[in-house]
N, C-alpha and C positions, 0 to 999 in steps of 0.2 A: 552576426555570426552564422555558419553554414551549420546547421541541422539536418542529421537523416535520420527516418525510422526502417527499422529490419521486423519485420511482421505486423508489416500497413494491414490487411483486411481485417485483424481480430478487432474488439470491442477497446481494449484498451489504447490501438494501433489507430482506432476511429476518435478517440480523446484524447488523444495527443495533435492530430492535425486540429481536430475543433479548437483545442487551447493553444495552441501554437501560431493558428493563423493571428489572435488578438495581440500577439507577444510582438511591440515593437523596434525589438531588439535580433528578430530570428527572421535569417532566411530559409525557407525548406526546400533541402536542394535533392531531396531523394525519397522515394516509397521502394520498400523493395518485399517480395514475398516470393512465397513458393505455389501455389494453389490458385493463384488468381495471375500471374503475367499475362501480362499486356491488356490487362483491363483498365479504364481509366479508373482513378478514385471515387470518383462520383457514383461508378454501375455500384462498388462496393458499398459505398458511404454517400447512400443521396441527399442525407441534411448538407455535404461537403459541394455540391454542384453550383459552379458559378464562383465560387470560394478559394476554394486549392484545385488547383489544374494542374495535376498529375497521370502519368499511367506507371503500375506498378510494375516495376523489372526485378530481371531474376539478378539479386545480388554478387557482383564480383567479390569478394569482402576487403582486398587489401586496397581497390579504385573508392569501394567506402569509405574505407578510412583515411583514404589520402585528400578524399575532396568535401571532406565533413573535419569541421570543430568538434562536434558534441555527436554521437549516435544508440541512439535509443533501439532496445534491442527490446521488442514485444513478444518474445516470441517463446513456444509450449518448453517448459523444464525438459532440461536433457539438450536444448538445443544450441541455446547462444555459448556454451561452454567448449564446442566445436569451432566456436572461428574469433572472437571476443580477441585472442591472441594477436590475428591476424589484425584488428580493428586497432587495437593499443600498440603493433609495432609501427605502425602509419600513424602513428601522435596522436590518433585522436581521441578523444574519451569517452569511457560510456557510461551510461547508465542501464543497468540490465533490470527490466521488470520480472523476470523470471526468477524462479528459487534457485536458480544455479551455485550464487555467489553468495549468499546468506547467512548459510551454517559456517560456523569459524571450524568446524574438524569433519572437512572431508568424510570421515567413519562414521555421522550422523547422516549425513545426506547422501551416502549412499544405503545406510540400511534404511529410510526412505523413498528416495527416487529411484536411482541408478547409477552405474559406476563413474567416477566423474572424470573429464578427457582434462582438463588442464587443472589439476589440484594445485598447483603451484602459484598461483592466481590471488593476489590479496588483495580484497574489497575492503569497502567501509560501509559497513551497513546502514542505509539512507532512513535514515527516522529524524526528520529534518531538525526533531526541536530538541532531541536530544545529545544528537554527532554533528552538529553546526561547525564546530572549527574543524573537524577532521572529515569531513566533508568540501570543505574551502581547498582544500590540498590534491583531494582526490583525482585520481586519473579511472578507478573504476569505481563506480558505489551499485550497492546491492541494495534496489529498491525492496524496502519490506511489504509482505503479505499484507493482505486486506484484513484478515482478521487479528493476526498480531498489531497491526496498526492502532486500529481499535482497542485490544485487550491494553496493551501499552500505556498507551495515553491516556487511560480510567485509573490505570495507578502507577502511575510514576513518581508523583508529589508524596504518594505513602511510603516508598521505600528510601524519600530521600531525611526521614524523619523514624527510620524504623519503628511503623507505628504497627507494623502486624507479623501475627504469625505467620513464617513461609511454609509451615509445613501445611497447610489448608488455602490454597491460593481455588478455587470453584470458578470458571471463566464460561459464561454461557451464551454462546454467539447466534444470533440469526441474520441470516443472510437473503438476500435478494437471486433472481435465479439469473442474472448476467454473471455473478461472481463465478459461474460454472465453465465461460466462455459461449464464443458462439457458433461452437458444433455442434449437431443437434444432436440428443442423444433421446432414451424413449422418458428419461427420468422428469428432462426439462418439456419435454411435450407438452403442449398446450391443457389436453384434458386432461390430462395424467397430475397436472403439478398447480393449476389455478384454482381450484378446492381443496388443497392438502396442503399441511407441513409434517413434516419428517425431520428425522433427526439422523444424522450419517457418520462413520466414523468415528462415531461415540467416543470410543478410548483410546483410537489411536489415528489422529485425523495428523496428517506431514506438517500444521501449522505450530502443532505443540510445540517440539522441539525448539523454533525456533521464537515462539514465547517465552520458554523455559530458560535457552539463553541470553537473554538480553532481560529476562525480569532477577536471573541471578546476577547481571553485571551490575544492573540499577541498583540493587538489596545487597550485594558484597557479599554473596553467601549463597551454598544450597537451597532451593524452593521446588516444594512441590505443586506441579499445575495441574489442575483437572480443568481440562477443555472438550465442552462437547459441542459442537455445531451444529446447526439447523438450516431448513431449505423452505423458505416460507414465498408465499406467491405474490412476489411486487418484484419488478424489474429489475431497480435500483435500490443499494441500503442498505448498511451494517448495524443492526441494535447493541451492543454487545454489555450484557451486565455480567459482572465481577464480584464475588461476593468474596467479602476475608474478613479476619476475625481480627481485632487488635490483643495488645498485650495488654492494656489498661484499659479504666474508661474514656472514653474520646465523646466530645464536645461536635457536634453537629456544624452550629456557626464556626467554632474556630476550625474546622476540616474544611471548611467553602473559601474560608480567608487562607489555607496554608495552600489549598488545591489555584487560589484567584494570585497569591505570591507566584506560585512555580511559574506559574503559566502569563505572567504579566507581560510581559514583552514579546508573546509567541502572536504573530499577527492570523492565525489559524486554529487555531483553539478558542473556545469559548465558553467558559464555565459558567454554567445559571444556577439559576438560584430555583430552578423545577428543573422536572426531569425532559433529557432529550427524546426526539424524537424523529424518524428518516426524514420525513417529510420539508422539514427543517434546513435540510443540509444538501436534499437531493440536488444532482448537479453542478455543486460547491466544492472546494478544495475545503471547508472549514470542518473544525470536529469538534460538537455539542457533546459538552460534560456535566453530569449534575449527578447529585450522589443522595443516598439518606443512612442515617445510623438506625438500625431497632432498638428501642426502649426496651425489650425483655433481656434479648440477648445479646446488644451490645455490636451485630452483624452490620459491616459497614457496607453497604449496597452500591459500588463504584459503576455509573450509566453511560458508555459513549454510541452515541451515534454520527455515523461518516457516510458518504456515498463508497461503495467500494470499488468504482471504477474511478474515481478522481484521487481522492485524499488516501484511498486505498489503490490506488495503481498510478494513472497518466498522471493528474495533480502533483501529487508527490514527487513524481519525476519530475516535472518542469521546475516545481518549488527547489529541487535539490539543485537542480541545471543551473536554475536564480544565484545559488548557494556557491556556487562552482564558481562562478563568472563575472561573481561580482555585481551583479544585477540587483533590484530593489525583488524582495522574496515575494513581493504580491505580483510581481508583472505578471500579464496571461491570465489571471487567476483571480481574478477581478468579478468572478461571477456571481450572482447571488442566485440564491436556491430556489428550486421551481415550488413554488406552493398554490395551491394547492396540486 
């Protein structure tokens, strides 16, 4: 099948040709960008040299979508919601890495981002392990954020047993400094940010929201989310702990066995029996789970760690593509994580 990406030189645009070239089932018949035309792939992306023999062009969008099956849209919030139209009137389908298509009420994501050019536009939100059949149908899916990725997948198996309080949902993410992108800015600077973590957007970071709706879809009910993010100095990696209170007492072992049930057939997930860690997962599509209860207060300590350019962005995407087409969901993605 023909594959194009629409915002080849970013970070996540560079993880989709990496996992793209192993996938043999995909032809990749286009790079396309704005800031970089008529570079080849390689000046952008030199681990890609010798690999994928590309030069990025500036995209016509309706020649995209007439000469692409699948087209992967990388590109900064606010953007792919300008042409995605044009992409789906030419048959073809996409998957948007951007928060364009995400929020199910328009009036959320614009008192976040900006006002939005195609509201008319119905995704299915790409959380591979949770929207599997309706996914399988899709013509547009909205790949989710890196750290809702994370938050998600730490509790999903508790709200399918309503085992906790929603009104105390505590979600505490730390991130890697690529989740930022790769424009340089003075925050991501070398000296500035390789001895330091920080905390950003404490109370009102654009990822809430869209935790907020899909942990009430899971739960059937109102939840309140406190999500605060972090900027810590490693490249790559989502840590993200979850902290919620249950309604009763809860059993340690049987929350590993309910958490090892949900997740039994998900071939990307993997819940241990210690707690996760980046280092683990880095450059992987998979996402390390392990949780603990306190013995004082009963606090269930839900731990995921992801890469959050793979399993939090490209991964995701090709695993949803997998999903789409009928493909075996490991093809491409067959990686295992760089340790040390």
């Amino acid at each position: 099948m023909k594959v194009s990406v629409i915002g080849a030189s970013g970070y996540t645009g560079g993880e989709l040709f990496r996992l793209l070239c192993n996938h043999r089932e995909v032809e990749i018949v286009g790079a396309y960008g704005k800031t970089t035309i008529g570079k080849d792939l390689s000046e952008v992306h030199p681990s890609l040299q010798d690999i994928v023999d590309l030069t990025i062009e500036e995209p016509k969008y309706r020649e995209v979508g007439e000469s692409s099956d699948l087209v992967f849209t990388a590109t900064s919030h606010g953007v792919a919601m300008k042409f995605v139209p044009d992409l789906l009137d030419e048959d073809a389908r996409v998957i948007d890495i951007s928060a364009d298509y995400r929020l199910d009420d328009v009036r959320v994501y614009e008192e976040y981002y900006q006002k939005h050019e195609s509201p008319g536009l119905e995704a299915v939100y790409g959380l591979s392990e949770i929207y599997r059949s309706e996914i399988e149908k899709a013509d547009l899916v909205a790949n989710p954020g890196c750290y809702p990725t994370a938050a998600i997948l730490s509790l999903a198996p508790l709200f399918s047993e309503e085992l906790i309080d929603l009104e105390h949902i505590v979600i505490d993410s730390k991130s890697g400094t690529s989740g930022a992108g790769a424009k340089p800015s003075q925050k991501l600077h070398h000296p500035t940010c390789a001895e330091n973590l920080r905390a950003y957007n404490v109370t009102a970071h654009r990822h809430s929201p869209e935790i907020k709706q899909e942990v009430e879809k899971l739960a059937g009910g109102e939840a309140t989310i406190h999500f605060t993010p972090h900027l810590i100095p490693i490249t790559r990696g989502i840590l993200n702990t979850s902290h919620v209170f249950p309604q009763d007492t809860v059993d340690e072992d049987k929350l590993i066995e309910l958490y090892e049930n949900f997740y039994d057939d998900e071939p990307f997930v993997r819940v241990l029996e210690r707690l996760p860690q980046t280092n683990a997962v880095r450059g992987s599509n998979f996402c390390d789970v392990g949780l603990e209860v306190s013995e004082n207060s009963g606090r269930i300590v839900a731990i995921s760690a992801i890469d959050n350019l793979v399993k939090g962005a490209s991964g995701q995407a090709i695993q949803n593509m997998n999903i789409m087409f009928g493909f075996d969901e490991r093809m491409g993605l067959e990686e295992i994580a760089l340790r040390p």
